[in-house]
C-alpha positions as CSV (number, residue, x, y, z in Angstrom):
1,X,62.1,20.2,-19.5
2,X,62.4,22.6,-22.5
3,X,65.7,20.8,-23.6
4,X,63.8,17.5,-23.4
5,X,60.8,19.0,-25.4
6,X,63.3,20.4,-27.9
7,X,65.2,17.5,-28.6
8,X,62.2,15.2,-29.3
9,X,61.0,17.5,-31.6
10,X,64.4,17.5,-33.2
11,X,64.2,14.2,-33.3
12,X,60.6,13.5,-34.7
13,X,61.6,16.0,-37.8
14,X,65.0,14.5,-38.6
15,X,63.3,10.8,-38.5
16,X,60.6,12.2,-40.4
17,X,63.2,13.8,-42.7
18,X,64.6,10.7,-43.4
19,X,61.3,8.9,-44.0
20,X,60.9,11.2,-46.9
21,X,64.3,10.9,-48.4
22,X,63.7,7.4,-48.1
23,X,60.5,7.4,-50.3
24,X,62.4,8.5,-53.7
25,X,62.4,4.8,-55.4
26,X,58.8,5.0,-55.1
27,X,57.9,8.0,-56.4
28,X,60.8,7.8,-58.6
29,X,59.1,4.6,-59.9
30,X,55.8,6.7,-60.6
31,X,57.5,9.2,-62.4
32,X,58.8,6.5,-64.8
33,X,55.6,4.9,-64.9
34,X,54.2,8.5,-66.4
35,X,56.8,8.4,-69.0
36,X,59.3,10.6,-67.5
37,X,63.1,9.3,-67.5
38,X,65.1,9.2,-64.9
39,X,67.8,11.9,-65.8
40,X,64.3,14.1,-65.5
41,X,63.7,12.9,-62.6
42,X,66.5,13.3,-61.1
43,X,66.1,17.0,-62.5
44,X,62.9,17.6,-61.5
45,X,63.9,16.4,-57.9
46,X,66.8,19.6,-57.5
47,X,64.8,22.5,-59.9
48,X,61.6,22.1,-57.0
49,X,63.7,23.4,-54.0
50,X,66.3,25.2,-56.4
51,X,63.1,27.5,-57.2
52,X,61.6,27.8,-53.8
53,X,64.5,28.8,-52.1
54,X,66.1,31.4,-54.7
55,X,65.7,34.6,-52.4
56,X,68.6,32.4,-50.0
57,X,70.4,31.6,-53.1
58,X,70.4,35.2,-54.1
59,X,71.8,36.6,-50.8
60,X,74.5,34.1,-51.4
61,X,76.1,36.1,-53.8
62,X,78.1,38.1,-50.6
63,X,80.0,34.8,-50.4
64,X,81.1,34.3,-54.3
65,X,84.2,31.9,-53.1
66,X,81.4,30.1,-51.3
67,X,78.8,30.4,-53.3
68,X,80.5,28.9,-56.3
69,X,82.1,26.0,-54.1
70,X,78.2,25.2,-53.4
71,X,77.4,25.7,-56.6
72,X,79.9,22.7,-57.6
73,X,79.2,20.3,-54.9
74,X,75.6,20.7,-55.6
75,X,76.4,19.5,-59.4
76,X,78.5,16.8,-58.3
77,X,75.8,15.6,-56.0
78,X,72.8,16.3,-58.9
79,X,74.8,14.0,-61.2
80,X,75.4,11.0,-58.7
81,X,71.8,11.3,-57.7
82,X,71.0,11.0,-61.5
83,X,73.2,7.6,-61.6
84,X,70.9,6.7,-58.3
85,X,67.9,7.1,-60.2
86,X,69.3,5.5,-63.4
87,X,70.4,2.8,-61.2
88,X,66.7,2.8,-59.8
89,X,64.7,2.0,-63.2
90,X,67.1,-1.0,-64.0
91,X,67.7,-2.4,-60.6
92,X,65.4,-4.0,-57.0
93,X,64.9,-0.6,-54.9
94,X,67.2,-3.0,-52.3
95,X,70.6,-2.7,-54.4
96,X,70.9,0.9,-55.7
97,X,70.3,1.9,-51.5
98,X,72.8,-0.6,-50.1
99,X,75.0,1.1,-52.2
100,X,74.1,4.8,-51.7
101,X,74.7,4.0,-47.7
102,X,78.1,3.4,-48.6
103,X,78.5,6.8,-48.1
104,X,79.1,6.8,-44.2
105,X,82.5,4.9,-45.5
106,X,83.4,6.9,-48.3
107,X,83.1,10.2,-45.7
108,X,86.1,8.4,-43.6
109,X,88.0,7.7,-46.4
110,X,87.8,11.1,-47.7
111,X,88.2,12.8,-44.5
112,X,91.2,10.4,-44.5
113,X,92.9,10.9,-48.2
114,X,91.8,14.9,-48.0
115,X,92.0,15.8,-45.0
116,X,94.3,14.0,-42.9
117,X,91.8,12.9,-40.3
118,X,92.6,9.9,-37.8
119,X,90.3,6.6,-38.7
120,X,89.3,5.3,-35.5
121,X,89.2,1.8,-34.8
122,X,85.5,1.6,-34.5
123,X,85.0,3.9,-37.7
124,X,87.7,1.2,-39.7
125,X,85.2,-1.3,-38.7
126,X,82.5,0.0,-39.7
127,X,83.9,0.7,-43.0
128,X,85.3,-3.0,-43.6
129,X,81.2,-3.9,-42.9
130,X,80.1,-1.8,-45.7
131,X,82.4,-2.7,-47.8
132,X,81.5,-6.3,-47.5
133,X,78.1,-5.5,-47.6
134,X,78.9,-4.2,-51.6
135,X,81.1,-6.8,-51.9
136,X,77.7,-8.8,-51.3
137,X,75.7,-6.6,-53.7
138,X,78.2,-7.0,-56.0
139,X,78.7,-10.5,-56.3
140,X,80.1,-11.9,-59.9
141,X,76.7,-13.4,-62.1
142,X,74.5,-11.8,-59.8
143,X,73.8,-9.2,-62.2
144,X,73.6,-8.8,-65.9
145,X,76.3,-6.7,-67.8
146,X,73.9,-3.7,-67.8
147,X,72.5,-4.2,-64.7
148,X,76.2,-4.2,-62.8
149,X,77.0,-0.9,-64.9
150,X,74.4,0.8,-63.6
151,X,75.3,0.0,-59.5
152,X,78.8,0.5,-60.2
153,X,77.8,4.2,-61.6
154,X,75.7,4.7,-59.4
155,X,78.5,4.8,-56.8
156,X,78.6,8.5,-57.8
157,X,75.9,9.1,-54.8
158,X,77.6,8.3,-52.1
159,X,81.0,10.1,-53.1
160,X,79.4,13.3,-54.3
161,X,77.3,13.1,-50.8
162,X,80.6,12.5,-48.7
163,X,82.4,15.1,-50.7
164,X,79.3,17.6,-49.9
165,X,79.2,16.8,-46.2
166,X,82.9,17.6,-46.0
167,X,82.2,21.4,-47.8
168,X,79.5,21.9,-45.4
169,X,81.4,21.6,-42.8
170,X,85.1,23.2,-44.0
171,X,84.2,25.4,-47.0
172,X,81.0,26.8,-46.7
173,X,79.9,28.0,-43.5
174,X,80.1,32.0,-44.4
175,X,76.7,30.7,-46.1
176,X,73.4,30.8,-43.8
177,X,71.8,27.7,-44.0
178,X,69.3,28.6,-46.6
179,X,71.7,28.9,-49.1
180,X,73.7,26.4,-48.4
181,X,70.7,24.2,-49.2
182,X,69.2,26.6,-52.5
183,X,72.6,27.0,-54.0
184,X,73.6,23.0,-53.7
185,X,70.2,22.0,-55.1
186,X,70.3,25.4,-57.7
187,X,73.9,23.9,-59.1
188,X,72.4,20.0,-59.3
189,X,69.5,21.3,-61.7
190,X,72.4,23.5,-63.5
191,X,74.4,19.9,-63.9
192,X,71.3,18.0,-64.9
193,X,70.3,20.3,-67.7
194,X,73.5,19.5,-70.2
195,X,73.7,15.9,-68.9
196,X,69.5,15.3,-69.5
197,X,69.7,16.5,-73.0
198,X,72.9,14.8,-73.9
199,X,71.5,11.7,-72.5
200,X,67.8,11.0,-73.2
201,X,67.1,14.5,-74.5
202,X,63.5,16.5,-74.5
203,X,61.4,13.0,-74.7
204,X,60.8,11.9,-71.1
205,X,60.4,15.4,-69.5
206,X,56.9,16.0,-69.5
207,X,54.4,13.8,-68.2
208,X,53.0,11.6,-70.3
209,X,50.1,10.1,-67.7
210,X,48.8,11.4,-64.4
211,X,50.6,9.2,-62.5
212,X,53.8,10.6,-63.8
213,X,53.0,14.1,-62.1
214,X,51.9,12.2,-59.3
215,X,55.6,11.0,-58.9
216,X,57.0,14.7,-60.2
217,X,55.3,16.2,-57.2
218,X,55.7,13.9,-54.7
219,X,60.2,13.9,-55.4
220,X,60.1,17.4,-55.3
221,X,57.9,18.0,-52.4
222,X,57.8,14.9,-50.1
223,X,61.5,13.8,-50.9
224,X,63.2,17.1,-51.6
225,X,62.0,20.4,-50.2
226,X,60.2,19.0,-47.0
227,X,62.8,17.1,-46.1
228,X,65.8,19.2,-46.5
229,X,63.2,22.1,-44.5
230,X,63.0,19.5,-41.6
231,X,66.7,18.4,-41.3
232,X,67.4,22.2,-41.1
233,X,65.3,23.0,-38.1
234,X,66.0,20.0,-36.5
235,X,69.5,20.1,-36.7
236,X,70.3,22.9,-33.5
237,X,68.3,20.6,-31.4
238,X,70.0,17.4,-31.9
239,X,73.2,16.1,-31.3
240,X,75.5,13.9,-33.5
241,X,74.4,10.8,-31.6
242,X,70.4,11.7,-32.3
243,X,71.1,12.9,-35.7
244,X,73.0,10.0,-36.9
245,X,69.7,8.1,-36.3
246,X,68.4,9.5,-39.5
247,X,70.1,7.4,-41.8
248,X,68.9,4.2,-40.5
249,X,65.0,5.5,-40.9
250,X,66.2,6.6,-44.3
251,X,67.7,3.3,-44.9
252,X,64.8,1.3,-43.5
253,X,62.1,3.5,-45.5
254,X,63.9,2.9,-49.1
255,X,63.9,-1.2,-48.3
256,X,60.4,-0.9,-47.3
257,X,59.1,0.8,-49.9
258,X,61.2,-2.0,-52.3
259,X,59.7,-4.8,-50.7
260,X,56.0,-3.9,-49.4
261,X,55.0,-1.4,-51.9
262,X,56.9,-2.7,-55.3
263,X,56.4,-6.0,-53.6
264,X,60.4,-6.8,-54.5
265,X,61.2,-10.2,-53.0
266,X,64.0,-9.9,-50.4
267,X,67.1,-12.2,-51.5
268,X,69.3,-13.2,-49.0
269,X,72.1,-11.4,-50.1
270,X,70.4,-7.7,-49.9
271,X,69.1,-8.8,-46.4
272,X,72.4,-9.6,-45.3
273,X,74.1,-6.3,-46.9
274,X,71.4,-4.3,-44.4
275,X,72.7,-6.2,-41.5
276,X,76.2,-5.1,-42.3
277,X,75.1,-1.4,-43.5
278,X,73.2,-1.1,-39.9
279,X,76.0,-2.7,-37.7
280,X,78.8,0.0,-39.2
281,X,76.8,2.5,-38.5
282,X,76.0,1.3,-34.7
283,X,79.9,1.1,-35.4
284,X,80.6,4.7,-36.5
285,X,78.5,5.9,-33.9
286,X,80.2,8.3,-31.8
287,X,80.6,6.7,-28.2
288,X,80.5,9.6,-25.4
289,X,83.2,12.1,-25.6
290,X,83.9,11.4,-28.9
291,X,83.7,14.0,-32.0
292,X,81.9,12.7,-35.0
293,X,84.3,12.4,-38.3
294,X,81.8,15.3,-39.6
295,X,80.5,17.8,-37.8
296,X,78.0,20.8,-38.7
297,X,79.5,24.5,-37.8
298,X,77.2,25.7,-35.6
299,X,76.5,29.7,-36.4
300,X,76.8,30.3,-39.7
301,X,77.8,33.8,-41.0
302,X,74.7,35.8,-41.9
303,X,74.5,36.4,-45.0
């Protein structure tokens, strides 16, 4: 009875996790409302956590080889989240997140190229359905010149996510949790300094209207720290299968928030790129018995 009670717990914080990651277009969209840009943003998103869990990020320091490693994926994932967000001011809410959900693909690939790990049958499936999802999203004279730069940058996401779900689980588990977290958020606001004022400099930093704190607060709290607090805890109490439900809610959130609350239209194109995006990952599910391409090490070295 307490395993049942445990894993619905687990379950309610990772979808509520994901609900939260999945709100970032919107509050991303009030930040830019208050004059902020999104490089900022995208800045302000990391610093909140980075901050808040520095004691973590501290005791890291017993692990240097570590440390650093997370350190590095945490600036290659700040930098593809600022493409996200770039992507995000130009771009329907609909197109930028097909494409960031790419990234259960780009994790198999890597796995694959890096790694040498076996692509299932099931998982190569999965990946042909996302990839014909962009294909679908990317469509020639869909876009304008600008507009299909910015969805092609922002491919960044999903490969500096893959590349960061693979450390978690091969370089950097002599890290507690804690800093595993702090240090990869610490080294995205480290990245996002240099590439903020080399892009659209000081102007757009500080609020310029209420509602741009509004949508300061609510990336750093509601789509950053929260979050990343609740897939922590509920983590040990799910299993791959459970957990893997997160993305969809994440997924489902970000198209939500598009269409009800920026009232985007849906085109049929973006609609049928969900389809696809939601049948690889019923796809890359792992069927019973069956070890998930990625896997989270279970005790961590204390640090």
């Amino acid at each position: 009875m307490a395993a049942i009670r445990s894993s619905t717990i687990g379950l309610v914080l990772m979808a509520a996790a994901a609900v939260g990651f999945g709100l970032n277009p919107l509050f991303a969209r009030l930040a830019y409302a208050g004059g902020i840009g999104p490089d900022a943003a995208a800045l302000y998103r990391f610093a909140g956590p980075a901050i808040v869990l520095l004691p973590f990020c501290l005791a890291g320091r017993r692990h240097p080889r570590a440390a650093l490693t997370a350190l590095g994926l945490g600036a290659l994932m700040g930098l593809g989240v600022a493409a996200y967000f770039r992507a995000l001011a130009v771009l329907p809410v609909a197109l930028p997140a097909l494409v960031y959900f790419t990234y259960p693909a780009m994790t198999l690939l890597l796995g694959w190229a890096l790694f040498g790990e076996r692509i299932r049958l099931r998982a190569a499936a999965a990946c042909g359905c996302v990839l014909l999802a962009c294909a679908l999203i990317l469509a020639p004279g869909r876009l304008a010149p600008g507009q299909l730069g910015a969805l092609l940058l922002c491919l960044a996401a999903p490969f500096a996510y893959a590349l960061l779900l693979h450390g978690l689980v091969r370089w950097l588990t002599p890290l507690t949790v804690g800093a595993r977290a702090g240090l990869a958020a610490a080294g995205a606001a480290l990245a996002l300094v240099p590439a903020l004022l080399l892009g659209q400099g000081t102007p757009g930093l500080v609020p310029a209207a209420a509602i741009g704190w509004v949508g300061v607060v609510g990336l750093m709290s509601l789509c950053s720290l929260l979050p990343q607090v609740m897939t922590t805890l509920a983590a040990p109490m799910l299993g791959a299968g459970a957990a893997s439900l997160a993305g969809t809610m994440e997924l489902a959130t970000t198209l939500l928030v598009g269409w009800l609350a920026l009232a985007e239209p849906v085109t049929a194109p973006a609609a049928a790129g969900v389809a696809l995006v939601l049948l690889a990952q019923w796809l890359a599910h792992p069927r019973s018995g069956e070890r998930p391409p990625v896997a989270v090490a279970r005790r961590p070295a204390r640090d």
